[in-house]
C-alpha positions as CSV (number, residue, x, y, z in Angstrom):
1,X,0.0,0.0,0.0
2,X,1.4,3.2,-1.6
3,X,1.1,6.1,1.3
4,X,1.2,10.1,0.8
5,X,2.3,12.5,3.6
6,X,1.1,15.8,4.1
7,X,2.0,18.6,6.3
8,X,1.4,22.1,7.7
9,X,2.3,24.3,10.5
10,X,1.2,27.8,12.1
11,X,2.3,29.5,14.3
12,X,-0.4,31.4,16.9
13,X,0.0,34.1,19.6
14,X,-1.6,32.2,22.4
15,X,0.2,30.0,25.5
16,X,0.5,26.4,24.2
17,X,-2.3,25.7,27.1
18,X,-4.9,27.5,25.8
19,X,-3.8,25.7,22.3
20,X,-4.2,22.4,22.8
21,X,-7.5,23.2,25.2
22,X,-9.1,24.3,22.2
23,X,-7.5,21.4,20.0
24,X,-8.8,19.2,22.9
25,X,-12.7,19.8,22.7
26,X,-13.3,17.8,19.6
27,X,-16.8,20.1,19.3
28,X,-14.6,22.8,17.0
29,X,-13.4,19.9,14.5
30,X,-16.8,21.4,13.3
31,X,-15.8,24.9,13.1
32,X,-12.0,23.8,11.4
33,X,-13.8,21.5,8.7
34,X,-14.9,23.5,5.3
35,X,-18.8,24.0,5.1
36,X,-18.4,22.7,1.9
37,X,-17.9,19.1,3.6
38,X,-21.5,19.3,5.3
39,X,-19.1,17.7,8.4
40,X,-20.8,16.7,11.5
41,X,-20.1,14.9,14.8
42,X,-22.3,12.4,16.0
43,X,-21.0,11.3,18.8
44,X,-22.7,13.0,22.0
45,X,-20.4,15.6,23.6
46,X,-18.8,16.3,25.4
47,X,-16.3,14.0,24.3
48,X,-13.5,13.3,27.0
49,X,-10.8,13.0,25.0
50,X,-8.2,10.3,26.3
51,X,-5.8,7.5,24.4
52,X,-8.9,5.3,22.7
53,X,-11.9,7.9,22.5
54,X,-13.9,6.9,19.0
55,X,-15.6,9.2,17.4
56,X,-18.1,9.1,14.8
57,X,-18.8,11.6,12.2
58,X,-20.5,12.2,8.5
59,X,-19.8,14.1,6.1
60,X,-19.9,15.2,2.1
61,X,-16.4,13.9,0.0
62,X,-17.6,15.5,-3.8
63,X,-21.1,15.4,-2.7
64,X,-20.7,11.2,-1.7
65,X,-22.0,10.8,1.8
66,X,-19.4,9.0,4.5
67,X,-19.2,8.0,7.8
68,X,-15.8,7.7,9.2
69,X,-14.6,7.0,13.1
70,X,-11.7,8.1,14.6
71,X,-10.0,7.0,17.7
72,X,-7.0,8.8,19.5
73,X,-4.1,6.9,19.3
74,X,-1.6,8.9,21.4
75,X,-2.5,11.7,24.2
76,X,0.1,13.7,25.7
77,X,-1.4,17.1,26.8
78,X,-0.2,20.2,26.2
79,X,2.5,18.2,23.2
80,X,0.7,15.5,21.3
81,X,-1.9,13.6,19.9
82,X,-2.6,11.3,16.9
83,X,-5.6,10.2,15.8
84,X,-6.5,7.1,13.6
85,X,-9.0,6.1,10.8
86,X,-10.7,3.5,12.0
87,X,-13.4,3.3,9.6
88,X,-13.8,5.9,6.2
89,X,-12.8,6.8,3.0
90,X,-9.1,6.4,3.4
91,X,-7.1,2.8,3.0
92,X,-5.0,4.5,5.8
93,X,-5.1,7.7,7.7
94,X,-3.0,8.9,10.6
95,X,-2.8,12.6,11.8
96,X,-0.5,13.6,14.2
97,X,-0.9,17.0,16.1
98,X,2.1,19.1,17.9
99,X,2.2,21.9,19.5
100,X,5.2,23.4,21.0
101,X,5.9,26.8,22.9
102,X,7.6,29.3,20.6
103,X,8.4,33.0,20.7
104,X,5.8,33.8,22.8
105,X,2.8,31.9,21.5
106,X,2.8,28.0,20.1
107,X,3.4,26.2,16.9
108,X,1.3,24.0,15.8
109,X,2.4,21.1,13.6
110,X,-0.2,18.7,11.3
111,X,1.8,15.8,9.6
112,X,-0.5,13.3,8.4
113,X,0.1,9.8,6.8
114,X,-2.6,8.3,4.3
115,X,-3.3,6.1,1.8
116,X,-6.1,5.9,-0.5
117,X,-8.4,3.4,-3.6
118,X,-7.1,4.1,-6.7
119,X,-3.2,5.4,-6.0
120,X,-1.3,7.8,-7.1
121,X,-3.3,9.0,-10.0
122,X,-6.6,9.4,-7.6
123,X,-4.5,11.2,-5.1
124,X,-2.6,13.6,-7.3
125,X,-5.9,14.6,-9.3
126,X,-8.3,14.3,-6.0
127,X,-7.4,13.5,-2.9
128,X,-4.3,15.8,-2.4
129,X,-6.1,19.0,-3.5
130,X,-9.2,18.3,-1.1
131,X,-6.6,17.6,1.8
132,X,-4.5,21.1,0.6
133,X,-7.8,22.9,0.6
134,X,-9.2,21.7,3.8
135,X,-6.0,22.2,5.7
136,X,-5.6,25.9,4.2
137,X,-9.2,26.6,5.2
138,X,-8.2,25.2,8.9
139,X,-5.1,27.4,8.8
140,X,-7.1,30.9,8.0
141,X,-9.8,29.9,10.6
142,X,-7.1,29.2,13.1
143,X,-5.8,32.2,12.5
144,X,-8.8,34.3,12.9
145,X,-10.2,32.5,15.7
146,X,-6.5,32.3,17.7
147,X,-4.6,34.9,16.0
């Protein structure tokens, strides 16, 4: 299985606690996801978010409706966590999330492993625009939200 990485980073103005506390509440994965994806959580919240925490969503990929579920692989507050694909439209998907303290805010770091049906010619023409767009999107809400 043929995998693609992705990454990003950003840096905000805020203390690495009050970062990852917003990272943490899994309710604004709603307000980081492009309304274009129709993306909702449907696991009741709160969510306490801890090493094997599932959660289920839906969503819109090019108008195709999808479930996928999530669970946190790794937890280490205020530095790290990971979260895994358990069921949705990837073959493989891993995202790992860092944040570190930084010139008097925190960087945050995205680096995400995945793999997906079709190869390389369905992720270069599909899949690794949507995931450029939808992080970029993330990244100017971040910033307005937290910058």
């Amino acid at each position: 299985m043929r995998t693609y990485r992705f990454s990003s980073e950003l840096w905000l103005p805020r203390s690495i606690t009050e970062v990852f506390a917003f990272f943490s509440d899994a309710g604004n994965l709603e307000r980081l996801t492009p309304p274009w994806l129709n993306f909702h959580i449907l696991t009741p919240r709160p969510i306490a978010m801890a090493v094997g925490t599932r959660i289920q969503y839906k969503l819109r990929i090019h108008g195709v409706p999808v479930r996928w579920e999530s669970e946190i692989s790794a937890w280490r507050p205020p530095y790290f966590f990971a979260d895994d694909q358990i069921r949705g439209p990837y073959r493989l998907w891993h995202h790992e999330h860092s944040f570190q303290e930084q010139e008097h805010g925190t960087l945050v770091r995205d680096a995400v492993e995945y793999a997906v049906l079709g190869g390389a010619l369905v992720n270069r023409l599909l899949v690794a625009p949507d995931v450029r767009q939808i992080f970029g999107y993330r990244t100017e809400v971040l910033r307005k939200l937290l910058g």
